[in-house]
DRENPA-3360 file (N, C-alpha, C; in nm, 2 decimals, always signed):
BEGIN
1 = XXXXXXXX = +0.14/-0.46/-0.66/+0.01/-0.46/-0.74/+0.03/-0.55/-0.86 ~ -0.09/-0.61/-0.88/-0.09/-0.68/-1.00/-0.12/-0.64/-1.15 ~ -0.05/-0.65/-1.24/-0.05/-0.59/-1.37/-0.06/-0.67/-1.47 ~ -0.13/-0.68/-1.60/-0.12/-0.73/-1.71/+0.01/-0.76/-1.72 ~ +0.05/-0.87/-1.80/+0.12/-0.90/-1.89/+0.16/-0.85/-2.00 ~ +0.20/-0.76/-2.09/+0.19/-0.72/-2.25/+0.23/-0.86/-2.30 ~ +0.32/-0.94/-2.26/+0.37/-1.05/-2.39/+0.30/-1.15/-2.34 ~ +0.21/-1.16/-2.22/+0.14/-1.30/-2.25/-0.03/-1.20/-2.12;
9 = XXXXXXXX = -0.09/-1.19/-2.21/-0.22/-1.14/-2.16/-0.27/-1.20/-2.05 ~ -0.27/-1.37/-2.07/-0.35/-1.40/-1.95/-0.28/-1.43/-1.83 ~ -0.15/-1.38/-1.83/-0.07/-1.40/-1.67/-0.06/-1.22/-1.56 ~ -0.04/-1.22/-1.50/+0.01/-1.10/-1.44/+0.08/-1.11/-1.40 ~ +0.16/-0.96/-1.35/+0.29/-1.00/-1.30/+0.30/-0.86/-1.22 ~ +0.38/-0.88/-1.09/+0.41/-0.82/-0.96/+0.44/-0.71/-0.98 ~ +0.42/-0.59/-0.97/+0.47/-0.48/-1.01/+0.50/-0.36/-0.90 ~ +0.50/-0.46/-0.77/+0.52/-0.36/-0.61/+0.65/-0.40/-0.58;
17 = XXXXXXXX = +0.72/-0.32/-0.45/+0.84/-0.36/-0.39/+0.89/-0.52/-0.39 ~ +0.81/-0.56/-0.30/+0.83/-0.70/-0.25/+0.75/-0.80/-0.38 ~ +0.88/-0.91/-0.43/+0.84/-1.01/-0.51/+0.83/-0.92/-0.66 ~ +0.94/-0.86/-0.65/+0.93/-0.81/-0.81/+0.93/-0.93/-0.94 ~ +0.85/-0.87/-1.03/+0.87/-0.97/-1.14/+0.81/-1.09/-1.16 ~ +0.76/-1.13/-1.03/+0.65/-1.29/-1.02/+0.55/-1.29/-1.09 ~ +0.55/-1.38/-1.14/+0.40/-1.38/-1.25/+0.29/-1.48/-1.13 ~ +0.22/-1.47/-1.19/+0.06/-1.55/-1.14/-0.02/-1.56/-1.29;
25 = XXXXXXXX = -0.12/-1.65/-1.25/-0.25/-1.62/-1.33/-0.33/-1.51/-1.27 ~ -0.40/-1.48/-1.34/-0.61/-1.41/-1.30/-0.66/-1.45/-1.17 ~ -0.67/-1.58/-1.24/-0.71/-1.61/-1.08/-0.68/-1.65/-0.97 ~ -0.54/-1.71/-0.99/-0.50/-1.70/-0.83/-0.46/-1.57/-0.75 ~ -0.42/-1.45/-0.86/-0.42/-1.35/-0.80/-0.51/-1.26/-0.69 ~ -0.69/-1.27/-0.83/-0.77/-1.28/-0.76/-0.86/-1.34/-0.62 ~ -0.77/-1.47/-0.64/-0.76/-1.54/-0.48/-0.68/-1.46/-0.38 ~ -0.59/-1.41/-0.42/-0.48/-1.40/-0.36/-0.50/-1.22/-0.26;
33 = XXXXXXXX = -0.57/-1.16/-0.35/-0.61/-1.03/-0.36/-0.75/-1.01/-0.22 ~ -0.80/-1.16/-0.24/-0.92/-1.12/-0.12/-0.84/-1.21/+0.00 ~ -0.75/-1.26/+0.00/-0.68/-1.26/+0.17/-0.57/-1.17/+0.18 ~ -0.56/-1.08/+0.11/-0.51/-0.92/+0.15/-0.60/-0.89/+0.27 ~ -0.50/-0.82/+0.35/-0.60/-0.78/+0.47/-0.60/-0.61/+0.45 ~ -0.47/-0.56/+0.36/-0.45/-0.39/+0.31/-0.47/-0.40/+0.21 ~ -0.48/-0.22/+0.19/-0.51/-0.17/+0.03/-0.36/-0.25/-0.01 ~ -0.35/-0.26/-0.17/-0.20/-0.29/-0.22/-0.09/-0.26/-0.20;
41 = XXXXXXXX = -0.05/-0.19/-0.18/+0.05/-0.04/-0.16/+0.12/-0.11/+0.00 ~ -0.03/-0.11/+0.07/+0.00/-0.08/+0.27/+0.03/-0.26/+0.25 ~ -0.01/-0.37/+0.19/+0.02/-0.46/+0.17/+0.13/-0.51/+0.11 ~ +0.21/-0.42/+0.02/+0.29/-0.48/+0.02/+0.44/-0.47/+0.07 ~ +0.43/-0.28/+0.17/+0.49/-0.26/+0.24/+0.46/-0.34/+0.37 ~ +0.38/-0.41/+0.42/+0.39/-0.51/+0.56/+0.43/-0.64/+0.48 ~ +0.44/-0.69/+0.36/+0.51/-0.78/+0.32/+0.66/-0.76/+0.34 ~ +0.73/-0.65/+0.31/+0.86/-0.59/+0.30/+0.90/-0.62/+0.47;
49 = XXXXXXXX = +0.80/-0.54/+0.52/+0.86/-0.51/+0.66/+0.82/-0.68/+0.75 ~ +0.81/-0.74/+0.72/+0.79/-0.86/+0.78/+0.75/-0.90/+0.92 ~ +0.75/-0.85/+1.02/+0.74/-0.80/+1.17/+0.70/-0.65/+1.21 ~ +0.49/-0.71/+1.21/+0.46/-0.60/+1.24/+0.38/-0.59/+1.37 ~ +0.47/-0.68/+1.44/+0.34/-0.70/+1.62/+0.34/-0.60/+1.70 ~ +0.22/-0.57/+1.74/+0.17/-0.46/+1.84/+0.10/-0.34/+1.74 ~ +0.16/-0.35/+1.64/+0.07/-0.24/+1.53/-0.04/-0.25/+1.45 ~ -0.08/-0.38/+1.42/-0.21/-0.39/+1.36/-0.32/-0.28/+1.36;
57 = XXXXXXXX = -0.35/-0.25/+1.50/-0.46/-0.19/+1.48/-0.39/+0.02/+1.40 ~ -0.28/+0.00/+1.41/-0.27/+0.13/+1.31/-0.24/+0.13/+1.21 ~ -0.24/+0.00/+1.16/-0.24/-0.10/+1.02/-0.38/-0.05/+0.95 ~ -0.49/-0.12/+1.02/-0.58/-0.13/+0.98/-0.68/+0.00/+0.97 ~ -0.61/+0.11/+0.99/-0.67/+0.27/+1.01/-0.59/+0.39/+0.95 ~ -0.48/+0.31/+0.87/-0.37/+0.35/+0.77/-0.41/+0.45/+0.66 ~ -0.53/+0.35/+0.62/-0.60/+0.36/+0.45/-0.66/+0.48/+0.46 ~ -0.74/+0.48/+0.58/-0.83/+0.66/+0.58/-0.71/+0.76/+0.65;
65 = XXXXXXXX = -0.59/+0.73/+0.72/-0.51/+0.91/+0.72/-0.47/+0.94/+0.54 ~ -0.47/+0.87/+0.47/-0.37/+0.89/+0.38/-0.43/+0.96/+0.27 ~ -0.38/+1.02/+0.21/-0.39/+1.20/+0.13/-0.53/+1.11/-0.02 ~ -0.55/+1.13/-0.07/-0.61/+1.16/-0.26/-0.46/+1.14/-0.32 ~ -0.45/+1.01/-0.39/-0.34/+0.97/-0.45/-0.17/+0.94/-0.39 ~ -0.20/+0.96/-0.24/-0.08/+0.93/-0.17/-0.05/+0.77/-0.15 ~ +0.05/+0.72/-0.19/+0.09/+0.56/-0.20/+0.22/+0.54/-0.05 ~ +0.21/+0.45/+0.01/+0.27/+0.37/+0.11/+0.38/+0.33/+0.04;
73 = XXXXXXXX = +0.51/+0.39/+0.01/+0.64/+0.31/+0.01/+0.66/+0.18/+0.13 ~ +0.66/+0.22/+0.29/+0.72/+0.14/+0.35/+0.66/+0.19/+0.50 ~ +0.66/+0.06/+0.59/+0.62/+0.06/+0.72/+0.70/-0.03/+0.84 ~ +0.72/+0.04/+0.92/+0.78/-0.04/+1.03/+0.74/-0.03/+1.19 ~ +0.71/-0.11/+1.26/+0.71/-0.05/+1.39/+0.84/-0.01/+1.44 ~ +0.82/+0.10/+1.51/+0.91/+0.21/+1.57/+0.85/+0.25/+1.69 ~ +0.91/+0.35/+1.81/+0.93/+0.36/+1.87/+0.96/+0.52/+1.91 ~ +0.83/+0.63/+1.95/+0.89/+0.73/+1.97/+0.84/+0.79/+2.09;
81 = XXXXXXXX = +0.89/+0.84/+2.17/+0.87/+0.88/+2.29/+0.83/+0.85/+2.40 ~ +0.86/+0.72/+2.40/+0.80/+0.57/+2.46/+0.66/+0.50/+2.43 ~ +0.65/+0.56/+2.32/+0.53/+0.50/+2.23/+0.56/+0.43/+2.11 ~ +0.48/+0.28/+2.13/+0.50/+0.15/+2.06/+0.42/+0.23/+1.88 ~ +0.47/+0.26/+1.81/+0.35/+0.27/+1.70/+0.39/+0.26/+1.55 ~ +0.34/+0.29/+1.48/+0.35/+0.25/+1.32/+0.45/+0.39/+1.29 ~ +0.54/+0.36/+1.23/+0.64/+0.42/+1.12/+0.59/+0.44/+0.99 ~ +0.59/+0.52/+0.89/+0.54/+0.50/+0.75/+0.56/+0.61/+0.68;
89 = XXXXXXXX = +0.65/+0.54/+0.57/+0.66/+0.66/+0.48/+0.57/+0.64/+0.33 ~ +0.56/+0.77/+0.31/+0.47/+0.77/+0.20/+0.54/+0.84/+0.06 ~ +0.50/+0.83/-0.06/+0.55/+0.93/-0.15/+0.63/+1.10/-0.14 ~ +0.51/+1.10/-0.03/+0.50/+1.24/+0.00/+0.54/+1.33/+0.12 ~ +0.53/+1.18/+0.26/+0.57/+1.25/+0.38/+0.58/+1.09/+0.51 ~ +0.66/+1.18/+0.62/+0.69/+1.05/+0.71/+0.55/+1.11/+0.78 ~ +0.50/+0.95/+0.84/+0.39/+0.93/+0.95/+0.41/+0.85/+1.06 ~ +0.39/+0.91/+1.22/+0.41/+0.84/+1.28/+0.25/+0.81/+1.36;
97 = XXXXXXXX = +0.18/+0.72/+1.40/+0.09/+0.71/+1.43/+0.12/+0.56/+1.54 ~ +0.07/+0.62/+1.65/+0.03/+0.55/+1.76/-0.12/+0.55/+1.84 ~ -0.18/+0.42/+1.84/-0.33/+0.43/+1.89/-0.34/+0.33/+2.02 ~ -0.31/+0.39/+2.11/-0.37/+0.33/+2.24/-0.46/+0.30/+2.28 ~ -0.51/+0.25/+2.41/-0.64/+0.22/+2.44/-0.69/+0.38/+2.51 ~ -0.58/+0.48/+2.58/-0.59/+0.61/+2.64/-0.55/+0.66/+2.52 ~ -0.43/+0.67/+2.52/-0.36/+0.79/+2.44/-0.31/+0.74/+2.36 ~ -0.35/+0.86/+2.21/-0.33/+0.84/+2.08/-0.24/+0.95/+2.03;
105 = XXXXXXXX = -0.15/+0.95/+1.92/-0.05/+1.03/+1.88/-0.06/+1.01/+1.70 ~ -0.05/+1.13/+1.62/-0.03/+1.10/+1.50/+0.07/+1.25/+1.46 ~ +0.17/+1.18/+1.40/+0.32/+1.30/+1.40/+0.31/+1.34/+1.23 ~ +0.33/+1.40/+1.20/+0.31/+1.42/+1.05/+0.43/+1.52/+0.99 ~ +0.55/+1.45/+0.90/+0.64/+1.55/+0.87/+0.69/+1.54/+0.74 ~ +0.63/+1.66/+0.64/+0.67/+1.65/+0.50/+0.77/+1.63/+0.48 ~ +0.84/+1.56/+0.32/+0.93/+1.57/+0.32/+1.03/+1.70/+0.28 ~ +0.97/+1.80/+0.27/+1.01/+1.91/+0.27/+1.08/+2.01/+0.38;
113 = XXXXXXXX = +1.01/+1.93/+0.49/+1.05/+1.98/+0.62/+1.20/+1.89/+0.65 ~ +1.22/+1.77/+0.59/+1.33/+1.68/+0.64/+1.48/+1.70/+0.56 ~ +1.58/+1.71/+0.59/+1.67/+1.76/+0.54/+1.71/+1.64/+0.52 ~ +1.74/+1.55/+0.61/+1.78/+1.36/+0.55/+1.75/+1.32/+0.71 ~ +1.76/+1.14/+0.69/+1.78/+1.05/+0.77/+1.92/+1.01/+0.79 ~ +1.92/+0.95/+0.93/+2.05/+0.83/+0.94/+1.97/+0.76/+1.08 ~ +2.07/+0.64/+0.99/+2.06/+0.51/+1.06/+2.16/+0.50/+1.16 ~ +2.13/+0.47/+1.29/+2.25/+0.45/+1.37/+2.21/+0.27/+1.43;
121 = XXXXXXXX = +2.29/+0.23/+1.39/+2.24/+0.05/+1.38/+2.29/-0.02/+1.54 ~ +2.23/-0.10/+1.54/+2.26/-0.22/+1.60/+2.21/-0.31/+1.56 ~ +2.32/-0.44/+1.62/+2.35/-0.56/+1.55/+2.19/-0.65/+1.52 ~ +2.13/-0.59/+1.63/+1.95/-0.65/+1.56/+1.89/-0.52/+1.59 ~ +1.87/-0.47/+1.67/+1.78/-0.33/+1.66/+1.87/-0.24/+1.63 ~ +1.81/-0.12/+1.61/+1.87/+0.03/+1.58/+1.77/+0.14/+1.61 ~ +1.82/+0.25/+1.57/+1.78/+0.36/+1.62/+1.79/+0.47/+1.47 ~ +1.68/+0.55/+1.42/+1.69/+0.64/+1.32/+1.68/+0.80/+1.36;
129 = XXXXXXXX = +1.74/+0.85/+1.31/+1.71/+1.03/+1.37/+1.68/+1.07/+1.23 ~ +1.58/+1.13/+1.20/+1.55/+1.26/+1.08/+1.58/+1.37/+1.08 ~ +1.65/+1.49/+1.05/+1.68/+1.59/+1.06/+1.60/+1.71/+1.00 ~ +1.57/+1.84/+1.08/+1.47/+1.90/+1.03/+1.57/+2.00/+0.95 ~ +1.50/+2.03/+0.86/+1.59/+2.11/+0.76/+1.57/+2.29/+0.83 ~ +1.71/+2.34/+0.78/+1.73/+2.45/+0.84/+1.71/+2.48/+0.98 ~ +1.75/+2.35/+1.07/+1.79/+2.36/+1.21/+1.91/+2.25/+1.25 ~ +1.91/+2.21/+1.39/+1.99/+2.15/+1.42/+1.93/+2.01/+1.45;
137 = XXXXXXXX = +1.76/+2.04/+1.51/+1.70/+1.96/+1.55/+1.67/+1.82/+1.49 ~ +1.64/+1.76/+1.56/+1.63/+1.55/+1.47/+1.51/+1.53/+1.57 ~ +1.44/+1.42/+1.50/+1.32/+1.35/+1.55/+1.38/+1.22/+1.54 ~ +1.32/+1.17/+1.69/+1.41/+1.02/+1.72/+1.33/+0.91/+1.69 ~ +1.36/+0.75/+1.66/+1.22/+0.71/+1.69/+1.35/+0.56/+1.69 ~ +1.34/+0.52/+1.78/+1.41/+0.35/+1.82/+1.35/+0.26/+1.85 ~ +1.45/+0.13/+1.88/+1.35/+0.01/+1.86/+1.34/-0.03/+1.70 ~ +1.40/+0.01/+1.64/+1.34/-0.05/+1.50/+1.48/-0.18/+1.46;
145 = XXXXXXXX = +1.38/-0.25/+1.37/+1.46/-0.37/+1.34/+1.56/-0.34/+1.21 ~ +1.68/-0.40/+1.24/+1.82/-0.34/+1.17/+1.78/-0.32/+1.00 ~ +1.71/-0.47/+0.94/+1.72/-0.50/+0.79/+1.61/-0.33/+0.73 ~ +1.49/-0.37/+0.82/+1.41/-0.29/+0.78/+1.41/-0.15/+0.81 ~ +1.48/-0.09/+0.89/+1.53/+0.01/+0.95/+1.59/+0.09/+0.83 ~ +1.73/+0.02/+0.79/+1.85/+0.07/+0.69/+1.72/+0.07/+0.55 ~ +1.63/+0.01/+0.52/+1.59/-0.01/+0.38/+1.48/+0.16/+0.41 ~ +1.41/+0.18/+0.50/+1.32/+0.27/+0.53/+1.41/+0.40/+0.53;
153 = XXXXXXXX = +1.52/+0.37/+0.57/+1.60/+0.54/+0.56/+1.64/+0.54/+0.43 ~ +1.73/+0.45/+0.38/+1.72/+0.49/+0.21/+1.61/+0.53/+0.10 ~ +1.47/+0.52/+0.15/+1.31/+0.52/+0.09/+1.33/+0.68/+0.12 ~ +1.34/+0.73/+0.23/+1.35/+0.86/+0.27/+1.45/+0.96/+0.20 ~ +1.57/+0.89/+0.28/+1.65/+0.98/+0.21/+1.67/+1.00/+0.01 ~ +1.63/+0.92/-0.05/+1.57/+0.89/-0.19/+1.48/+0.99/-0.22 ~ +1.40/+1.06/-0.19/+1.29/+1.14/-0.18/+1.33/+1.27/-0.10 ~ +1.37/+1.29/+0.02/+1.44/+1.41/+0.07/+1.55/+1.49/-0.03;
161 = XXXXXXXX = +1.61/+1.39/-0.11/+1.79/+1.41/-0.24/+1.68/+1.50/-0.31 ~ +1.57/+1.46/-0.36/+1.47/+1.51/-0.49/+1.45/+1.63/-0.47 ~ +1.43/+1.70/-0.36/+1.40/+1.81/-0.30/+1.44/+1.90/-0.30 ~ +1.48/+2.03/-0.35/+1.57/+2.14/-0.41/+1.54/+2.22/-0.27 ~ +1.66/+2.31/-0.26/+1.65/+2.36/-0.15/+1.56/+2.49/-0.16 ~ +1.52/+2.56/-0.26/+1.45/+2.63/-0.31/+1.29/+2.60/-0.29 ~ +1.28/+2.47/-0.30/+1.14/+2.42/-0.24/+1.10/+2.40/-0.10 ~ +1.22/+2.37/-0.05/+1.24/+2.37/+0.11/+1.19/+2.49/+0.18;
169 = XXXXXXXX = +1.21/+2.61/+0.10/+1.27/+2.73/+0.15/+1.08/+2.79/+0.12 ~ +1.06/+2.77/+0.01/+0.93/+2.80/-0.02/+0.83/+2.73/+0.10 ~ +0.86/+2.62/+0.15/+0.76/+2.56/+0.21/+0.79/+2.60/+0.36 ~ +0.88/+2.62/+0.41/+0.91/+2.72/+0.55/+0.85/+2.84/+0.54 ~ +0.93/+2.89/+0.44/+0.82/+3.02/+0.42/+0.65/+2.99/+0.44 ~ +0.56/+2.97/+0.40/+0.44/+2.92/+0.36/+0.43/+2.88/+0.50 ~ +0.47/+2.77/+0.59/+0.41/+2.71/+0.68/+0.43/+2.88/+0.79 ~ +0.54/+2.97/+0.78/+0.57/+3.05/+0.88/+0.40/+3.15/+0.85;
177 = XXXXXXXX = +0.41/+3.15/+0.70/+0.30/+3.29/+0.68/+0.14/+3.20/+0.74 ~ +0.12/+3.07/+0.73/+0.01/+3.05/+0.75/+0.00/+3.02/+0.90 ~ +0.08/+3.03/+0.98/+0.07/+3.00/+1.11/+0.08/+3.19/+1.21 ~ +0.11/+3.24/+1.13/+0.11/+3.43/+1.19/-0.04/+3.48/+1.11 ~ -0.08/+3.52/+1.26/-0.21/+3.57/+1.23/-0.26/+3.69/+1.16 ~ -0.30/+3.69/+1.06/-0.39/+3.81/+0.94/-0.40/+3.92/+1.06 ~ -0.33/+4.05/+1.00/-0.42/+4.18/+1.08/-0.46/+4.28/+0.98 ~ -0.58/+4.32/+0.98/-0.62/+4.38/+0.92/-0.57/+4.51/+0.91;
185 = XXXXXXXX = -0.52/+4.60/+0.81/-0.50/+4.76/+0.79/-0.62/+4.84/+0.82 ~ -0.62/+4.90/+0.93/-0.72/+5.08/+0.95/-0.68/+5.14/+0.92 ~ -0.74/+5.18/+0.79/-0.77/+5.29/+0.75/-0.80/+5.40/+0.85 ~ -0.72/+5.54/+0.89/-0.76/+5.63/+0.96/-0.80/+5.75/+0.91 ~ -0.89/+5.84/+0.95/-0.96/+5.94/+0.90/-0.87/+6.04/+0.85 ~ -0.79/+6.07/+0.95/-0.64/+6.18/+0.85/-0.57/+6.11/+0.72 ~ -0.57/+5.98/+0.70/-0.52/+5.93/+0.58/-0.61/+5.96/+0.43 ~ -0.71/+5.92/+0.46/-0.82/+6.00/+0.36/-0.84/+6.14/+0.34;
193 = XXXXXXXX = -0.84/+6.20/+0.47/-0.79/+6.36/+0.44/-0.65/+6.40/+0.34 ~ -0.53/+6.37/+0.39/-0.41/+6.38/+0.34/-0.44/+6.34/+0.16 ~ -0.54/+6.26/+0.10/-0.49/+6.19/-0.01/-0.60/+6.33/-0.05 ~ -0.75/+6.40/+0.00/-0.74/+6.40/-0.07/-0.69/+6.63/-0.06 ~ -0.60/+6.63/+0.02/-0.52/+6.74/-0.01/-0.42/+6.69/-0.09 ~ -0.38/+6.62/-0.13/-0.25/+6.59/-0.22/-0.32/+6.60/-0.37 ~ -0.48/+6.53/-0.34/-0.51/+6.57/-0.50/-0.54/+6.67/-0.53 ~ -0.59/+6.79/-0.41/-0.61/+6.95/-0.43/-0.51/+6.97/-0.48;
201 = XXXXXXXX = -0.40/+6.96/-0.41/-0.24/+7.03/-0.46/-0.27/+7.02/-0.60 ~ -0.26/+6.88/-0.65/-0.22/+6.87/-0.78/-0.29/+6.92/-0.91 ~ -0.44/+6.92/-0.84/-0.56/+7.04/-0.87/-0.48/+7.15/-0.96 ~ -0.49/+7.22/-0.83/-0.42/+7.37/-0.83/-0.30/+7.39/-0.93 ~ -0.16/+7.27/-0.91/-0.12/+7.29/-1.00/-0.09/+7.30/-1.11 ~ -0.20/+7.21/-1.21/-0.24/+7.19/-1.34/-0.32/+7.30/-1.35 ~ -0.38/+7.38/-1.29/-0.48/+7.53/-1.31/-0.58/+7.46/-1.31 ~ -0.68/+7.33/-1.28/-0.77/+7.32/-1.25/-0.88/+7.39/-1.17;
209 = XXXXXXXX = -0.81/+7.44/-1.12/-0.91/+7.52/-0.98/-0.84/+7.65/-0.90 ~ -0.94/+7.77/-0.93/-0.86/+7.91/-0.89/-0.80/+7.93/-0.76 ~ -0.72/+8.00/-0.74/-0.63/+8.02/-0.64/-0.72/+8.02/-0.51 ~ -0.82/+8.08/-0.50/-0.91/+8.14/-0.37/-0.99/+8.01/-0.36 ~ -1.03/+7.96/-0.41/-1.11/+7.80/-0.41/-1.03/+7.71/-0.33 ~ -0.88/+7.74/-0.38/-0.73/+7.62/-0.36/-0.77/+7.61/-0.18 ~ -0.73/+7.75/-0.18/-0.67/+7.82/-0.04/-0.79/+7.77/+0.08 ~ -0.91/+7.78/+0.05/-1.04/+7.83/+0.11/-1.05/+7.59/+0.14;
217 = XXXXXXXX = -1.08/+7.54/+0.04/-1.06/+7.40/+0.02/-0.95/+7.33/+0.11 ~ -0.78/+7.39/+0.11/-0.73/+7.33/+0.19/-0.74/+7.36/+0.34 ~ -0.81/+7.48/+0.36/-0.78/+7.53/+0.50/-0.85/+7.44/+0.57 ~ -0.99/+7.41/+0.47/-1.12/+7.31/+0.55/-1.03/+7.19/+0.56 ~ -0.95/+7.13/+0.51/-0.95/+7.02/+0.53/-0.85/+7.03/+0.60 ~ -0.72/+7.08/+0.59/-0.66/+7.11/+0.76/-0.71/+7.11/+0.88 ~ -0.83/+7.19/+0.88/-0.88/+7.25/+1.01/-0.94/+7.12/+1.04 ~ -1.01/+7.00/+0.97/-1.09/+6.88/+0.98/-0.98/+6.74/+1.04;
225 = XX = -0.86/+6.76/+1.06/-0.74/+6.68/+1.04/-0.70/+6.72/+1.19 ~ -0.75/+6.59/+1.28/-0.70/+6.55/+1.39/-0.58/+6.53/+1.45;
% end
């Protein structure tokens, strides 16, 4: 993204991943800004990632998955389940999204849920596993290119490090209680009876209420008790 200058007003200067520090003017920026084909952010993660063929079209449908204030660290095509599709991590969580001409897939995994990444390389492609926290299990996704590969797991694991395990723990919790279905408590008729002989009792014992009243009061409500 493009930013003011403070020491010289009318230049700007680079303030995303790729091409730190470059200045421009106004207006070639402004030139520069309408052959953006992405929002800034998704733009200057496909600058980073340099080879993005076969994913365009999950490029271009990026801008609407993404949250109210959620920014695009980094993108790569990847490779999961023999599906060709966009890799992307965001501030906040990994996205895998695949759009076919049949079948479409979008995988969604906080980083809360991820305990860390690893890279397992090759000399030009590689392979990354994510690890789900508090199991044994990894989510695979290969085919990725080596440079971009290694720079996308350190983006991750950078953000998974931040993560206390206390927050982890809170968010398993939370995802377990919102996925177990609400059952409502019945109230049964002997429960209301029982509360309110417990309050006779205590009636009676403060001398609230004479002995033959006590006696006559609980029998009814015994005799009513299923």
């Amino acid at each position: 993204m493009w930013v003011v200058d403070k020491s010289s007003p009318e230049e700007l200067i680079w303030d995303g991943h790729s091409h730190r520090g470059e200045r421009t003017s106004v207006k070639n920026a402004l030139r520069e800004e309408k052959r953006a084909r992405h929002r800034y952010d998704i733009q200057d993660a496909v600058d980073q990632a340099g080879i993005t063929i076969k994913v365009n079209r999950e490029l271009k449908q990026l801008e609407s998955k993404l949250l109210e204030h959620e920014v695009v660290l980094a993108v790569l095509p990847a490779t999961h389940s023999d599906e060709r599709g966009l890799l992307v991590a965001t501030n906040s969580r990994i996205m895998f999204v695949f759009l076919g001409w049949v079948n479409r897939t979008e995988l969604v995994y906080d980083y809360r849920s991820i305990s860390h990444m690893r890279w397992l390389g090759g000399f030009i492609m590689g392979r990354m596993r994510a690890y789900v926290f508090g199991t044994q299990s990894s989510i695979k996704f290969t085919q990725v290119w080596n440079p971009v590969g290694k720079k996308f797991v350190h983006i991750v694991n950078s953000r998974t490090e931040s993560i206390s395990n206390v927050t982890r723990s809170e968010f398993e919790y939370n995802k377990i209680a919102r996925s177990t279905k609400a059952t409502e408590y019945q109230v049964r008729p002997n429960d209301l009876l029982a509360n309110e002989v417990v309050e006779l009792d205590s009636q009676f014992e403060l001398g609230l209420i004479e002995k033959d009243v006590y006696l006559s009061s609980k029998l009814d409500l015994l005799k009513r008790m299923t």
